[in-house]
C-alpha positions, 0 to 999 in steps of 0.5 A: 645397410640397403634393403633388399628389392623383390625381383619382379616377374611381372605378374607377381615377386618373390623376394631374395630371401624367399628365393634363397630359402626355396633354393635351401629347401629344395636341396634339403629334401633333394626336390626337382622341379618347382614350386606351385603357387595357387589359391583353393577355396576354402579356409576361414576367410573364403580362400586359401593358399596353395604352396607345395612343390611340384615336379613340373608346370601343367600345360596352361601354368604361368611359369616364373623363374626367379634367380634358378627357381621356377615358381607354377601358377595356373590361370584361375589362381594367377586371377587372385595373386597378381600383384602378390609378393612371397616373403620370407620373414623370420624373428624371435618368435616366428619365421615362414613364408609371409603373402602380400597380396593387394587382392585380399580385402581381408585375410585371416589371423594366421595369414594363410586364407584371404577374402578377394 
C-alpha cells in the first residue's frame, strides 16, 4: 500500500483525505463556494484556528484550489499557516480534521490553539 502524498500549493497542503472529506461536506450541507482557513487570537495557547465555509474569498484572500476545492486564507493568518498541512485523520476513538504546523512552538491538548 503506497501512502498518499499532500498536494502542494506552495504555501500551504491539504491532504487527499482532507480534500475528499471537504468535497463530502460541502455536498452534504449543499455548500457553494470555499472553505476559509485563518488564524484568530485567542484560545488557550494564544491563538486559534479559524475553519468555516464561506461563499466567497474577500479581496486580498490568497485562494488555494485543491483538486476542485477552493481553500481562502488572508494575508495576516497565511503569516502563521505557511507551511501548515490540513489532515484528515480518523481512528477507533476519534476522527477530524488534524493542523500540522511548523509555525506552532507549542500547541494546546485538544489541537485546535497554538503559540507562534
Amino acid at each position: 500500500m503506497t501512502a498518499e502524498l499532500p498536494q502542494v500549493a506552495a504555501e500551504i497542503e491539504v491532504t487527499p483525505k482532507a480534500v475528499d472529506r471537504i468535497r463530502k461536506t460541502f455536498e452534504k450541507m449543499g455548500v457553494q463556494g470555499g472553505l476559509r482557513l485563518g488564524v484568530l487570537g485567542g484560545g488557550c495557547s494564544g491563538l486559534s484556528y479559524q475553519f468555516k465555509f464561506d461563499t466567497a474569498p474577500r479581496t486580498k484572500d490568497k485562494v488555494f484550489d485543491f483538486d476542485g476545492v477552493q481553500v481562502f486564507v488572508d494575508p495576516k493568518s497565511l503569516l502563521y499557516l505557511r507551511g501548515m498541512t490540513l489532515d484528515y485523520k480518523e481512528s477507533l476513538m476519534q476522527s477530524g480534521f488534524v493542523f500540522e504546523n511548523p509555525n506552532a512552538k507549542k500547541s494546546c491538548g485538544c489541537g485546535t490553539s497554538f503559540t507562534a
